[in-house]
N, C-alpha and C positions, 0 to 999 in steps of 0.2 A: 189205115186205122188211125185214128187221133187219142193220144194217150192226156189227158189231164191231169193233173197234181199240182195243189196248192203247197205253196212252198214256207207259207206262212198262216197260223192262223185267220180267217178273213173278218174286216172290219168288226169290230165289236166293244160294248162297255164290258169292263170287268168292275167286281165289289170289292177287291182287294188289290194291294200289292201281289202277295203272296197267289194268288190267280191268274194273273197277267204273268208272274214270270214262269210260274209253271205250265202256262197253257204255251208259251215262247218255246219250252224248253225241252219240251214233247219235240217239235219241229226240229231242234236243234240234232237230235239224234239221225234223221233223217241227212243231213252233209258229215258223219264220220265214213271216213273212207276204212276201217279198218285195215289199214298195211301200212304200205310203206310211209305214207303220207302223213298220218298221223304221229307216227312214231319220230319225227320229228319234234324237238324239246324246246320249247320259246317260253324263257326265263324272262320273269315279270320283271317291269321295271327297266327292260334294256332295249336297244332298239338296233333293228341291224338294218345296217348300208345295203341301200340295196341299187343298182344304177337304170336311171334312167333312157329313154331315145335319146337324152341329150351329153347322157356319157356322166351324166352327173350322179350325187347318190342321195337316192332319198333317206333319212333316217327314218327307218318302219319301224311302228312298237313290234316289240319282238314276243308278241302273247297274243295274235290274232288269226286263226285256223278258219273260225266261221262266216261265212260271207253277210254277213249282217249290222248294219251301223243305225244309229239309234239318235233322235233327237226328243229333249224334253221342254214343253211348253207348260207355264203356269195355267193359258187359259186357251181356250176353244177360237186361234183364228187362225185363218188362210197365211200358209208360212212365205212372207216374202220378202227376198230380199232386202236390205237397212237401204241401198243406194234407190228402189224404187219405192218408197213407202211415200206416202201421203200423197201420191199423186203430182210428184216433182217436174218441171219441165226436163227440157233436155238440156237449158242451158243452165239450171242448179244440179243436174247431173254431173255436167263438165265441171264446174268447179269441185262436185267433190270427189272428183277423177284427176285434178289437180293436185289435192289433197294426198291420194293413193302414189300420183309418181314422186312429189317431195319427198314424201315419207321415205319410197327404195330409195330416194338418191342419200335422203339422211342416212338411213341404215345400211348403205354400201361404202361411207366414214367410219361406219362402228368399230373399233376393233376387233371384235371377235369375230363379226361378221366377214373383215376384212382382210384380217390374221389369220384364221382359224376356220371360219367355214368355206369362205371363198380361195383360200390358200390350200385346203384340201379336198376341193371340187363336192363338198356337197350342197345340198341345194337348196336355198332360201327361198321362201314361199313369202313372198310380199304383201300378194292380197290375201295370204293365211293370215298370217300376221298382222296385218292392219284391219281385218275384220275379229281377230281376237282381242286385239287394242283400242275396240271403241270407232275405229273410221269406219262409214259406209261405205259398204262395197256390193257386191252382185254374187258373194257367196251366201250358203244358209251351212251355221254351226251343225255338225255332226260328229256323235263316238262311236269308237268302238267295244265301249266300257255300257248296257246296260243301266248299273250302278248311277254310273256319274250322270246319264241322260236324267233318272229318276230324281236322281237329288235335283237338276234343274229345273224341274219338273213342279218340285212342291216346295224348294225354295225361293225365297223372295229377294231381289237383290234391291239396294237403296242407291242411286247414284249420286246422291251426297254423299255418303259415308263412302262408297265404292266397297261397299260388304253384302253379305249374306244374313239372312235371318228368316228362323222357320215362323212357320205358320202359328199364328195363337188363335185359329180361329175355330171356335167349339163346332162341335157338331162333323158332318161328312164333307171332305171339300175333294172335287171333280180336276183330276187331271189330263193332258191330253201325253200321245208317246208316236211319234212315227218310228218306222222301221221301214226302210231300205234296204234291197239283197241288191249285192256287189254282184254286179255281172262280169266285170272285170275293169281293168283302169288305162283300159287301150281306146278306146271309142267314146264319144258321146251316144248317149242313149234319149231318145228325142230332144237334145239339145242340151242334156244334164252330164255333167261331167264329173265326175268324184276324183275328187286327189287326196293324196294322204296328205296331214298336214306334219307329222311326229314331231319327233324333236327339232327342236328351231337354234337360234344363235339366244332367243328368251325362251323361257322355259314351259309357259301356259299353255300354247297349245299341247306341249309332251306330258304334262300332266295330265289334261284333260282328254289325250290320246283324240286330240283331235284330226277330224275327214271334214272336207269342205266340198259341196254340192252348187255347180253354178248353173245359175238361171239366167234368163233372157226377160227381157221385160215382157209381163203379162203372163211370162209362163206358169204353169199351173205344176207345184211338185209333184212328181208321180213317187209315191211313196204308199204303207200301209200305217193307216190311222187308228189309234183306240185311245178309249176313255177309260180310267182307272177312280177309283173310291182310296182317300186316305184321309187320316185323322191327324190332330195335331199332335198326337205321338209319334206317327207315321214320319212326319216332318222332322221333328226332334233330334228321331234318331238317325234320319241320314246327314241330317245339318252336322253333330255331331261325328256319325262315322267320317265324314270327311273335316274333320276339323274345323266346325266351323268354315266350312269353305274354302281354308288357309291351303289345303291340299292341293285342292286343284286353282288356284284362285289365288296370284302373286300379284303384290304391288312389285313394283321397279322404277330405273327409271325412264324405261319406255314411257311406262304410265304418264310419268307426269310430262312429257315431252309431247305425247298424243292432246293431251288437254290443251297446247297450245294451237292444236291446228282448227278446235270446236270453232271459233269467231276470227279465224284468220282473213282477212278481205286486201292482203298484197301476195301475190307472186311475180316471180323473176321472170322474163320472157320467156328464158328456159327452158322452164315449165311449163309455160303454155305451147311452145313450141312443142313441144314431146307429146304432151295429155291431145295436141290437137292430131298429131302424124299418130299416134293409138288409136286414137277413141270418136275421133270427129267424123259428124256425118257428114259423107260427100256431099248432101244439097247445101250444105251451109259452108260459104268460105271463109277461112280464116279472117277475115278483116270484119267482115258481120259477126262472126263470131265473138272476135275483139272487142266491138262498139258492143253487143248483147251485154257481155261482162261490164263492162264501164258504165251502163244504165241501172245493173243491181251494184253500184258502189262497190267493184274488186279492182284493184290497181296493179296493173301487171307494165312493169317497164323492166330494164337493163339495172336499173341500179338495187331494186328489191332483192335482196339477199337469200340464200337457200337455207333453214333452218341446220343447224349442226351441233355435235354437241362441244362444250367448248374442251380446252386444255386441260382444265381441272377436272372436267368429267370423265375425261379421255383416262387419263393417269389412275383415276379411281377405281376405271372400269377396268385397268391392265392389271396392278395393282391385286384386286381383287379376284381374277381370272388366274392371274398365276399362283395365287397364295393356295387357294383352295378350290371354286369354283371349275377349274379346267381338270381338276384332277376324279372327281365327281361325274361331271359330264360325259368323258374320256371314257370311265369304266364303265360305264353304260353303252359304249359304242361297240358293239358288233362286227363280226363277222360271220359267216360260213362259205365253202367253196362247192363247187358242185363239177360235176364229170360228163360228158355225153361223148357217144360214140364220133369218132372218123367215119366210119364205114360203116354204114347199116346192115351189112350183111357177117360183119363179124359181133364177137359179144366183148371185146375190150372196149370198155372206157376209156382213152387214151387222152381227152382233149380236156385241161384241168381250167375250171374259170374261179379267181379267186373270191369273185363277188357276186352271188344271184342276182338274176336280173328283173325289172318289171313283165317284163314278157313271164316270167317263170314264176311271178304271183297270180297274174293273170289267168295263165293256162292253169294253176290250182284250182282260183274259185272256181272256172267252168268246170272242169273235170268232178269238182262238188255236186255242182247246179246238176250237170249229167247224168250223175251218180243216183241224186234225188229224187228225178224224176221227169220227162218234160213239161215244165212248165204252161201256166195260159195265159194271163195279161198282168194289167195293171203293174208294168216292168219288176212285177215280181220274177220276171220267168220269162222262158221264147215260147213260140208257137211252133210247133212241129209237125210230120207226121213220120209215123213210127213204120220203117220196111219191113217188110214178112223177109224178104230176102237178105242174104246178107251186104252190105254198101259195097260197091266197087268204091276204096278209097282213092283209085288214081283216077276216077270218073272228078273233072272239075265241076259236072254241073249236080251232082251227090250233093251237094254240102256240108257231106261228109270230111273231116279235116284229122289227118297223123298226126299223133302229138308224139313225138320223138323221144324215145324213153335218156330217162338222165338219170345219174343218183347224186344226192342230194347229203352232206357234211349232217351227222343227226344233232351235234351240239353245234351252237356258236360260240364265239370266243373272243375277246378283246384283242383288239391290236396296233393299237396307238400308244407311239410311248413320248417319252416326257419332251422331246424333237421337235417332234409331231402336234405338241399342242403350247409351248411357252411361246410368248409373246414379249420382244425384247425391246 
């Protein structure tokens, strides 16, 4: 028997705000797990460590249960990547893949970065980062925030001014809103990969409670689309509710350091040596690759210098990180610990882990998605079919899979102290 359920309302215009998120929010009832699951407490505003395959810890907003992340567009087009837009070769690719590894190498100088994130293994998202600062990359912005997706939605930004500003424009004006359901953050799902971006070493993606979705060239996002109706009140007031944008939406000075790399035309060998062992196609060897570059006027030699920030900026950024900033950031950092059995055939908890794991976000949303309903396409959902019997769980060809029961810290809790984050 093949069971169906839409997991999201399907394709469609809405006339209002207030229609769109309530037809959302219908849906949203359908992933409460009523137990234990939910009764866990995620305090807005914080973000807890959670560790990576790679032992590292991501900072996850700490106020995200439902599997659903959310992008907003001003206007009606095909969402693609900033590093594939206009139909770029592949060697104005490279070079803005060049762009991408100066940047980490700048930002693993930083000190905070340096100090403070990489000194306490959590985990710096580069191309999150450099796609929140203006460089092209091969991710597409996504939240977890509704809200914030809205307000980008029917905000206008200027990049002269690098601001925000609503709409004056009378009458009804047409927005567009994707919605994505997190199938989980272990897999690529036809080639899309979701990462959490959280809290960074800068603060904009953590405001913006930003997730990053990466594409292949050509690829086509699998996402659910609608069209929304708002008025220049509509605008106003979320321009507003978010402060004028100031909320989600920090100068720094990343900012002004990213502007330099818009018309950069020198890198270091370095650099190209790195961006080519990443990113370069096998059919093209380095040395064609080299002369490719030197035909669109980039100058890449031994003596070109890697962008840094200097002495005075160093001291400002320490400076200001110990005074106030680290102490801010700090109590925003989370934890909770969680317990699973030794022995499955007893009922103690005996095995204490101080940190949840991505594996243990993962198995959430699914256990959601399960919960829900089986899904049908459009990677809103799997495709299934439902046994009249009950699954032999130790059958591997079931596809049937134990999810090991564990219990789960219901508050989190801060745990960095002043040690842990000065920078001397």
């Amino acid at each position: 028997m093949n069971t169906q359920v839409n997991l999201l309302p399907p394709t469609e215009h809405f006339s209002s705000i207030i229609e769109l998120k309530e037809n959302i929010q219908k849906y949203e009832e359908t992933y409460k797990m009523n137990g234990d699951f939910d009764s866990i407490k995620l305090l807005p505003n914080t973000f807890e460590a959670i560790i990576n395959k790679n032992g590292e810890k991501i900072l996850f907003p700490n106020n995200k249960k439902l599997p659903y992340i959310y992008r907003g567009q001003n206007c009606d087009f095909s969402p693609t990547p900033s590093l594939y837009r206009n139909f770029q070769s592949s060697t104005s690719i490279f070079v803005e893949r060049m762009k991408q590894v100066e940047f980490e190498i700048m930002l693993k100088e930083h000190p905070i970065v340096k100090e403070f994130f990489i000194k306490n293994k959590f985990h710096v998202d580069y191309i999150g980062l450099a796609q929140h600062y203006g460089l092209k990359t091969n991710v597409l912005d996504f939240t977890d925030n509704i809200d914030i997706a809205i307000f980008f939605a029917m905000c206008l930004f200027d990049k002269k001014t690098n601001s925000y500003s609503f709409s004056k424009h009378t009458g009804t004006n047409r927005a567009i809103l994707y919605i994505k359901v997190i199938n989980g953050f272990k897999e690529y799902v036809s080639g899309q990969k979701i990462n959490v971006i959280g809290l960074q070493p800068f603060v904009r993606p953590g405001l913006q409670r930003g997730y990053s979705v990466s594409l292949m060239k050509n690829e086509e996002l699998k996402a659910v689309k609608y069209s929304f109706d708002y008025t220049s009140k509509d605008s106003e007031y979320y321009y507003n509710k978010f402060e004028q944008g100031k909320k989600i939406w920090v100068d720094d000075i990343l900012s002004l350091k990213v502007k330099e790399f818009e018309n950069k035309k020198t890198y270091s060998s370095d650099v190209f040596d790195l961006t080519y062992s990443r990113y370069a196609n096998n059919d093209c060897s380095k040395h064609k690759f080299f002369n490719k570059l030197l035909k669109m006027g980039i100058d890449i030699n031994k003596n070109n210098s890697i962008m840094d920030f200097d002495i005075v900026e160093k001291n400002k950024i320490i400076t200001d990180w110990n005074n106030y900033q680290a102490k801010i950031i700090c109590d925003s950092i989370h934890k909770r610990f969680w317990l699973e059995k030794s022995n499955e055939m007893t009922n103690r908890y005996d095995i204490r882990h101080e940190f949840r794991t991505l594996e243990c976000i993962h198995m959430e949303h699914l256990l959601r998605i399960v919960k829900a309903g089986i899904p049908i396409d459009n990677n809103n959902s799997f495709e299934s079919k439902v046994k009249n019997e009950n699954p032999n769980i130790n059958d591997m060809n079931s596809k049937w899979i134990k999810v090991p029961a564990h219990c789960v810290e219901v508050n989190s809790h801060k745990y960095l102290n002043y040690e842990d984050w000065l920078i001397k």
